[in-house]
C-alpha positions in Angstrom: 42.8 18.5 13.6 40.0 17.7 15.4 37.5 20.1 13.9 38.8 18.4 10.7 37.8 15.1 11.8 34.3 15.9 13.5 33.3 17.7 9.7 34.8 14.4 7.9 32.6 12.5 10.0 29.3 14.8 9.5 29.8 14.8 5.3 30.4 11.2 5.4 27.3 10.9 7.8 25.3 13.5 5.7 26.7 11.5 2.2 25.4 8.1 3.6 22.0 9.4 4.7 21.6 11.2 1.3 22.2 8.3 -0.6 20.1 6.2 1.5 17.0 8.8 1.2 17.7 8.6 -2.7 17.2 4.6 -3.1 13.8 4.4 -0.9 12.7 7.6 -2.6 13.4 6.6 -6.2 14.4 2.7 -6.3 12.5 1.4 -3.8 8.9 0.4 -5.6 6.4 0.7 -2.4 7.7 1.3 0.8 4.8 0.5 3.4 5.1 -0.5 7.1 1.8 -1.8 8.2 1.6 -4.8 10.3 -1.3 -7.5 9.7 -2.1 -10.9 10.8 -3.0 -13.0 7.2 -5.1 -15.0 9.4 -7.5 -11.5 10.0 -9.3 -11.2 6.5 -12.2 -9.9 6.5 -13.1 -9.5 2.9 -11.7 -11.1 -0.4 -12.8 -9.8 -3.8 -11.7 -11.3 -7.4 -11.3 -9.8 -10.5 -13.7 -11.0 -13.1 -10.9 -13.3 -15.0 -9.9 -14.3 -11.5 -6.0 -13.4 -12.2 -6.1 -10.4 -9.9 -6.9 -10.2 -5.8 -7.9 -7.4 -3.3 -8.1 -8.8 0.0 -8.6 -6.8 2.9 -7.4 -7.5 6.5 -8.0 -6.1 9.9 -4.0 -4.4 11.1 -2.4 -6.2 14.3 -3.8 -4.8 17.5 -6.9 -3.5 15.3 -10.8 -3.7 16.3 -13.6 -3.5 14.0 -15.0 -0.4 15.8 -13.8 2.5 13.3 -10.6 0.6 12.9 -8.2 1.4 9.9 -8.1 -2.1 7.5 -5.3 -2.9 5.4 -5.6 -3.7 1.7 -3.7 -6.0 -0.5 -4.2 -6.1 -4.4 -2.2 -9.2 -5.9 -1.8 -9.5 -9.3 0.8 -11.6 -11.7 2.7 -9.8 -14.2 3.7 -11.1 -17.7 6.2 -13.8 -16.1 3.8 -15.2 -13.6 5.6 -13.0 -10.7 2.8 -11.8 -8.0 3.0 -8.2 -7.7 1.5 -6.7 -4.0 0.3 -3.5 -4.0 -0.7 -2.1 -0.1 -3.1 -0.1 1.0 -4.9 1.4 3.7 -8.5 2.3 4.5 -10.2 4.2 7.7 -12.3 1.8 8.4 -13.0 -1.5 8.6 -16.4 -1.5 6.4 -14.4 -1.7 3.1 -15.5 -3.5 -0.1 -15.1 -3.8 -3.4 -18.4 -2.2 -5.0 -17.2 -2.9 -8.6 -14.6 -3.9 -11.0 -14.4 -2.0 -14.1 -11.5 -4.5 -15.8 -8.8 -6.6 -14.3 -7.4 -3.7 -13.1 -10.0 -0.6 -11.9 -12.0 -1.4 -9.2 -14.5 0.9 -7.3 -13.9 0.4 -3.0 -16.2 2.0 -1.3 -16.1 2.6 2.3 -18.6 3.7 5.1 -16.9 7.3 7.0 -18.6 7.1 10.5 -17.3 10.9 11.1 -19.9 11.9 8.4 -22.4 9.0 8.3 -22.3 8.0 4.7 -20.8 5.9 2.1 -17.5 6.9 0.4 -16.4 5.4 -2.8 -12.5 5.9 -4.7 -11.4 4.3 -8.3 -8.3 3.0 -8.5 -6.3 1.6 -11.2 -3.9 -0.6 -9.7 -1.6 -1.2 -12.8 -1.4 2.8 -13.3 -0.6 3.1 -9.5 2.1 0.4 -9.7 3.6 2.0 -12.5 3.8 5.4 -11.3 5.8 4.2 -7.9 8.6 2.3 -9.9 9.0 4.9 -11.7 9.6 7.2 -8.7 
């Protein structure tokens, strides 16, 4: 009876942590656990209509010695709800180089590992769609 018990109580553990993995993986729109002060910006960039955001801050505990920043694009969807998108960089010499419409931008980013200039385009409302529908 007891072995009965202790293999009741691993399903039902198993069944709970199964279920739990399914709604961050699949419900849960952006699961990001970075801690940052909103007093530590250290770059703001607005898209050309002004609608849309990419700030970026220095994380808690961070130094701006080849410190990671984090990155926050805010936009408003059709019923004026902001929608926060994070990110994060490898350094803390991060910009916005260009914005291609409300949505693409073009960061770049110095690598100090390699000495040079790095640059990434990103569509945030493509990006945002693909995690809710994960």
């Amino acid at each position: 009876m007891k072995k009965f018990y202790i293999i009741f109580l691993i399903g039902i553990s198993t069944t709970i942590l199964f279920f739990t993995l399914i709604y961050l993986y699949f419900l849960s729109p952006i699961i990001f656990f970075v801690e940052y002060d909103p007093e530590n910006i250290i770059g703001s960039y607005s898209s050309p209509n002004r609608k849309n955001v990419i700030n970026f801050y220095l994380k808690n505990g961070g130094s701006l010695s080849h410190d990671s920043v984090v990155g926050t694009y805010s936009s408003l969807d059709e019923n004026e709800n902001e929608i926060k998108f994070f990110f994060e960089y490898p350094c803390f010499q991060v910009n916005v180089k260009e914005w291609y419409d409300e949505d693409t931008v073009l960061l770049e980013w110095y690598d100090p590992q390699i000495e040079t200039n790095k640059t990434l385009k990103i569509d945030f409302k493509k990006s945002l769609h693909h995690f809710r529908k994960h």
